[in-house]
N, CA, C and O atoms as a GROMACS GRO file, in nm:
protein
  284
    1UNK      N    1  12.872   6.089  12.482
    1UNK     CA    2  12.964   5.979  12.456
    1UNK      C    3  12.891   5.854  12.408
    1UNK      O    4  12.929   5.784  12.314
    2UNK      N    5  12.754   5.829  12.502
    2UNK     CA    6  12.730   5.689  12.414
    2UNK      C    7  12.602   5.691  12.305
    2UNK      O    8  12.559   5.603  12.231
    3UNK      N    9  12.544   5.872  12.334
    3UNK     CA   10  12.486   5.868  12.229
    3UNK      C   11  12.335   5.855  12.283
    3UNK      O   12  12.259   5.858  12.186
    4UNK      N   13  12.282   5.844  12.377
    4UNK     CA   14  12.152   5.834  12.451
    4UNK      C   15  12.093   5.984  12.481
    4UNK      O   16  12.146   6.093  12.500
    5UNK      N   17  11.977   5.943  12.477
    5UNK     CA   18  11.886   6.076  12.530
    5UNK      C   19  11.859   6.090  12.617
    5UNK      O   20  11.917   6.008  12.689
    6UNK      N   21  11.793   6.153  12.672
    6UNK     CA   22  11.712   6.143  12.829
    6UNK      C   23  11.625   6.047  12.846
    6UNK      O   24  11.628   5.964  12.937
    7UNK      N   25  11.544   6.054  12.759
    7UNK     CA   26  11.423   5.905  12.810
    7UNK      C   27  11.504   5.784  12.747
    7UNK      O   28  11.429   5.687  12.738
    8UNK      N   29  11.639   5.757  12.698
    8UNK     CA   30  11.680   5.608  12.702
    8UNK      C   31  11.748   5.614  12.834
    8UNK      O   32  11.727   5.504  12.884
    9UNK      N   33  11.796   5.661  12.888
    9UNK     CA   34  11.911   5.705  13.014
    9UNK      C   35  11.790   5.685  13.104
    9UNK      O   36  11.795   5.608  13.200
   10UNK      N   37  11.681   5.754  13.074
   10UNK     CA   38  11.552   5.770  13.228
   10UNK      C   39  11.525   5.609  13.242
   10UNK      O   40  11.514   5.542  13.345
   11UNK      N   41  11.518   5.560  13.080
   11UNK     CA   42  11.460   5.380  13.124
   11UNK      C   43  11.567   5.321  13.158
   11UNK      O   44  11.555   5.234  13.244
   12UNK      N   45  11.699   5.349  13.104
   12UNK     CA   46  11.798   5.222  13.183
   12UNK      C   47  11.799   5.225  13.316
   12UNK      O   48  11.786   5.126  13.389
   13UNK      N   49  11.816   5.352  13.357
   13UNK     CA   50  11.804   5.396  13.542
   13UNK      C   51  11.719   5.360  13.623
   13UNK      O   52  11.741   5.301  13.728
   14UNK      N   53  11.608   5.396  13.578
   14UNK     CA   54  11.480   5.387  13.645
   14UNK      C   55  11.438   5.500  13.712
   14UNK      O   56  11.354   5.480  13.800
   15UNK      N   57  11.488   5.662  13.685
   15UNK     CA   58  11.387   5.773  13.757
   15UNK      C   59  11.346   5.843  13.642
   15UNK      O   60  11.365   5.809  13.525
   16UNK      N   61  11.292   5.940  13.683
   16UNK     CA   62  11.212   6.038  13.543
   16UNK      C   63  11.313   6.079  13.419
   16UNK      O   64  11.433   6.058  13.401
   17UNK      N   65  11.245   6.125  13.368
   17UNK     CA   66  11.333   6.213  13.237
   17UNK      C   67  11.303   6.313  13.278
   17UNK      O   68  11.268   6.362  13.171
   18UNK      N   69  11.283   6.405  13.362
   18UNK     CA   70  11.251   6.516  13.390
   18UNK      C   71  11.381   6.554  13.478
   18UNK      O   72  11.454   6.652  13.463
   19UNK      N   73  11.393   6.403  13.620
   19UNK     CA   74  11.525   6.417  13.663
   19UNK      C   75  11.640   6.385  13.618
   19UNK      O   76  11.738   6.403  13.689
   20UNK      N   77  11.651   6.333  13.493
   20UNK     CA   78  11.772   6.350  13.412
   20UNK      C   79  11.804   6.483  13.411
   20UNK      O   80  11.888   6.540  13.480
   21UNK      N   81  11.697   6.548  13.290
   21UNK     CA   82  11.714   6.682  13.277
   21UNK      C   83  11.777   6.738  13.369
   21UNK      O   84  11.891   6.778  13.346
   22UNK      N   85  11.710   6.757  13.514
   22UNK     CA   86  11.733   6.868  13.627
   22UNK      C   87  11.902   6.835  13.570
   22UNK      O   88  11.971   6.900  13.491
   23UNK      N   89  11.930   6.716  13.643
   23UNK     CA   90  12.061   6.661  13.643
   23UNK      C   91  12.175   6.697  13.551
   23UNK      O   92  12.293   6.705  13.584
   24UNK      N   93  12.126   6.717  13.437
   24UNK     CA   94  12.218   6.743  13.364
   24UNK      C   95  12.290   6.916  13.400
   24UNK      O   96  12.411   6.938  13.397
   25UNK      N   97  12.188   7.018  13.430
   25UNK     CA   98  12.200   7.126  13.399
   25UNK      C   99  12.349   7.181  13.540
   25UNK      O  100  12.401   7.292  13.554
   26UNK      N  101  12.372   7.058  13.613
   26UNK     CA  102  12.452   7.079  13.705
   26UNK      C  103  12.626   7.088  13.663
   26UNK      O  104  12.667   7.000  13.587
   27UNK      N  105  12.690   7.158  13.696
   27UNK     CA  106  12.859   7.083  13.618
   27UNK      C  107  12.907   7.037  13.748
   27UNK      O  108  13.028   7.052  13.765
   28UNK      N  109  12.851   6.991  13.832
   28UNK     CA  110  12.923   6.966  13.969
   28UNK      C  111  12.859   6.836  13.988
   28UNK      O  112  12.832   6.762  13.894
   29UNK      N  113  12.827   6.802  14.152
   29UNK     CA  114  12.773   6.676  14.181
   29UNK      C  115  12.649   6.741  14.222
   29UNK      O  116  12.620   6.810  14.319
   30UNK      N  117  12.581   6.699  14.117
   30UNK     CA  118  12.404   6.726  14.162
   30UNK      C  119  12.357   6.723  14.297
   30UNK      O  120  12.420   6.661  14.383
   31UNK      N  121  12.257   6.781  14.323
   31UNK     CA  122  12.180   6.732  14.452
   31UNK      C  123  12.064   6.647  14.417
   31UNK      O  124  11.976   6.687  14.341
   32UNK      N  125  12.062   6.526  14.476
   32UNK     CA  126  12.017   6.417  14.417
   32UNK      C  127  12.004   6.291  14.533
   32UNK      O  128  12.102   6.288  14.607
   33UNK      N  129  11.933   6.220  14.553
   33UNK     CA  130  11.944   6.079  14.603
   33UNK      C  131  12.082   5.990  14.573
   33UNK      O  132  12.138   5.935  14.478
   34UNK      N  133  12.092   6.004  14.661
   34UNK     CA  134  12.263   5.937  14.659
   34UNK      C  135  12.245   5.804  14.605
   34UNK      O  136  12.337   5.764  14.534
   35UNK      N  137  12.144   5.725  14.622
   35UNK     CA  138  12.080   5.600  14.529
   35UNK      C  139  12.077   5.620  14.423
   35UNK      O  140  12.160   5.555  14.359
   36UNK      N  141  11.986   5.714  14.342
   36UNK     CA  142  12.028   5.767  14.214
   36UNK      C  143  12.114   5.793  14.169
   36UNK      O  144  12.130   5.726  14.066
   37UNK      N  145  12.196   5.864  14.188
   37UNK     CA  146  12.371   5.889  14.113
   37UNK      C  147  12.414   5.770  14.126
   37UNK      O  148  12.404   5.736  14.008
   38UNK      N  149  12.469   5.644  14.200
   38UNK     CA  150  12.500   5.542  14.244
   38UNK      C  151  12.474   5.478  14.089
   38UNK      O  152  12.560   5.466  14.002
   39UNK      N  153  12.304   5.433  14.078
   39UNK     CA  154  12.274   5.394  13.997
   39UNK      C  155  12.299   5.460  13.867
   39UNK      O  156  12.311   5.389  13.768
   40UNK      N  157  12.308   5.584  13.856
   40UNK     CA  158  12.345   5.631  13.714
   40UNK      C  159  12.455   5.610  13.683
   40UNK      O  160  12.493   5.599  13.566
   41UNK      N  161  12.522   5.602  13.780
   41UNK     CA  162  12.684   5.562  13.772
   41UNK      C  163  12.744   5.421  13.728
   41UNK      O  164  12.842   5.405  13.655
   42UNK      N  165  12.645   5.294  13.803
   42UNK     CA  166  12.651   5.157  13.733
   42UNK      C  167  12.623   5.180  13.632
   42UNK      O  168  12.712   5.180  13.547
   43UNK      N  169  12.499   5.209  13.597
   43UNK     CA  170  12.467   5.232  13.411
   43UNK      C  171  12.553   5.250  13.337
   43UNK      O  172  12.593   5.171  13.252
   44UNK      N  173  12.608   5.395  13.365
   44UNK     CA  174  12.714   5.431  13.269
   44UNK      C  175  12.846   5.312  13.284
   44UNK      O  176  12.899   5.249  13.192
   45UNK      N  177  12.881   5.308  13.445
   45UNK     CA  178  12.984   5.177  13.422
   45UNK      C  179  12.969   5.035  13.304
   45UNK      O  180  13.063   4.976  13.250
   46UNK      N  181  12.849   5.012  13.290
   46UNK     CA  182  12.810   4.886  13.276
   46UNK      C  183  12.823   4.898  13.107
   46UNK      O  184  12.864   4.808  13.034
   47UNK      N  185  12.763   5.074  13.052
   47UNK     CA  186  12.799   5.066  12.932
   47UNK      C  187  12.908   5.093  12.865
   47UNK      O  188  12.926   5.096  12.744
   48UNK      N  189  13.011   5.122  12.989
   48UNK     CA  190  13.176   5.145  12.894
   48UNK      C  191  13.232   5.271  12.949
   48UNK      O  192  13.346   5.310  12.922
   49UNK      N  193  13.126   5.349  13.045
   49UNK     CA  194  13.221   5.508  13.073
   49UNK      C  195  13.286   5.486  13.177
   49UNK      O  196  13.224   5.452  13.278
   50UNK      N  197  13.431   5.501  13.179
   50UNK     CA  198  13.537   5.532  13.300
   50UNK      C  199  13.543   5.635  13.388
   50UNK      O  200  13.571   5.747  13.346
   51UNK      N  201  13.519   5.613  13.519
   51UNK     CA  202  13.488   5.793  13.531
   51UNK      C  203  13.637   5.797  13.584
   51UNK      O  204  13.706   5.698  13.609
   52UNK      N  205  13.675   5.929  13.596
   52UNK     CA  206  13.860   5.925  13.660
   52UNK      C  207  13.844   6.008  13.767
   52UNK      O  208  13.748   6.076  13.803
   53UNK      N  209  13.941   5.996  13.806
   53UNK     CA  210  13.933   6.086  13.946
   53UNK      C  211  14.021   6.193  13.949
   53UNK      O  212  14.133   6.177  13.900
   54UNK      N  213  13.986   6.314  14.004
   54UNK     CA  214  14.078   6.471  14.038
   54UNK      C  215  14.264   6.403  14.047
   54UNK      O  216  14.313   6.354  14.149
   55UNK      N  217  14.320   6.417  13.944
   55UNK     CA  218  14.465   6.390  13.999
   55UNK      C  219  14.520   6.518  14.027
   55UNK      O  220  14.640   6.528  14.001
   56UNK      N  221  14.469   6.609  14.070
   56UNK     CA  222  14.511   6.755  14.144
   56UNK      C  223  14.586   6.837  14.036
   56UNK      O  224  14.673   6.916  14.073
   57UNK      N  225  14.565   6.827  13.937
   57UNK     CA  226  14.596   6.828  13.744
   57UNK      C  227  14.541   6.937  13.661
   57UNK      O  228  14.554   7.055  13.626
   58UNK      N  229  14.458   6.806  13.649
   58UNK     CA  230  14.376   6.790  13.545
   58UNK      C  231  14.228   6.800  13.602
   58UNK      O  232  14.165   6.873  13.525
   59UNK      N  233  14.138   6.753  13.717
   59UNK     CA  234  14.057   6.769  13.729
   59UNK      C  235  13.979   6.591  13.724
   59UNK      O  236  14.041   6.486  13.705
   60UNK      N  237  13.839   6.608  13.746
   60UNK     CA  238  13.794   6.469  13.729
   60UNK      C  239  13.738   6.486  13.596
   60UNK      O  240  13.718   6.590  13.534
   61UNK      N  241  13.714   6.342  13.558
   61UNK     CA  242  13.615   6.360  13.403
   61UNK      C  243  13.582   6.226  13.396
   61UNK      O  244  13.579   6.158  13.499
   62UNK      N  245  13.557   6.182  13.292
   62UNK     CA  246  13.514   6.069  13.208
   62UNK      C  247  13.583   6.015  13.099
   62UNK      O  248  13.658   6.093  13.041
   63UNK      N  249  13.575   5.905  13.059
   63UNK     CA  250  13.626   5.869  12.932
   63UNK      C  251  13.538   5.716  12.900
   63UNK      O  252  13.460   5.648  12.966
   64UNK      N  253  13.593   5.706  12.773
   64UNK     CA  254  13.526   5.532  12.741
   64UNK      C  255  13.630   5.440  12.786
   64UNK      O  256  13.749   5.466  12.802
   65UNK      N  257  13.562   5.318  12.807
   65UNK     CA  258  13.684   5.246  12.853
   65UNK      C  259  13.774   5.196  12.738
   65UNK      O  260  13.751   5.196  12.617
   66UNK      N  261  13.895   5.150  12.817
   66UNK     CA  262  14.021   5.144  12.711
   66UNK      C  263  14.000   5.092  12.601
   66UNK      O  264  14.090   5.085  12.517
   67UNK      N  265  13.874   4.882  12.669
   67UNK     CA  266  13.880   4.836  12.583
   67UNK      C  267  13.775   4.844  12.448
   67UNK      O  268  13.771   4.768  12.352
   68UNK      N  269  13.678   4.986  12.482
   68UNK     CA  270  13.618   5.014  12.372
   68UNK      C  271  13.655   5.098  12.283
   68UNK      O  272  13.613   5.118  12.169
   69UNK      N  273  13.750   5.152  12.352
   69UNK     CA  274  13.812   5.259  12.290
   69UNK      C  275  13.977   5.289  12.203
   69UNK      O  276  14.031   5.399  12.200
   70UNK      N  277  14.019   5.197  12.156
   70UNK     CA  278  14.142   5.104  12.096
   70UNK      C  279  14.217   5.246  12.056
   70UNK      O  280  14.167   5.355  12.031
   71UNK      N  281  14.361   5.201  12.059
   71UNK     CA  282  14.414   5.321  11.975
   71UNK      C  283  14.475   5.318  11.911
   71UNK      O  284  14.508   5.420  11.852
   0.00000   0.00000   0.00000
């Protein structure tokens, strides 16, 4: 979505690019330092991703926020 790699994502965060990687290869909630996700999670907040929550539906996901995302 915003277009980053692992080592721009590893420097905004602050842990490895190696634990990106691990991270990614999960489709669930990683096992991880709960500090870490936290923080990956401001990041992404801070750059525009919405995360949504399970509406017993659809499931959880992501999106950009509204106001970057015009329609």
């Amino acid at each position: 979505m915003l277009g980053w790699s692992a080592s721009e994502l590893s420097n905004r965060v602050g842990i490895s690019r190696n634990s990106i990687q691990r991270l990614e290869r999960f489709s669930d909630i990683p096992p991880s330092r709960t500090q870490s996700l936290l923080e990956l999670k401001r990041v992404f907040e801070q750059a525009g991703i919405e995360f949504i929550e399970d509406d017993g539906v659809t499931g959880p996901g992501v999106r950009l926020a509204r106001s970057l995302h015009p329609r």
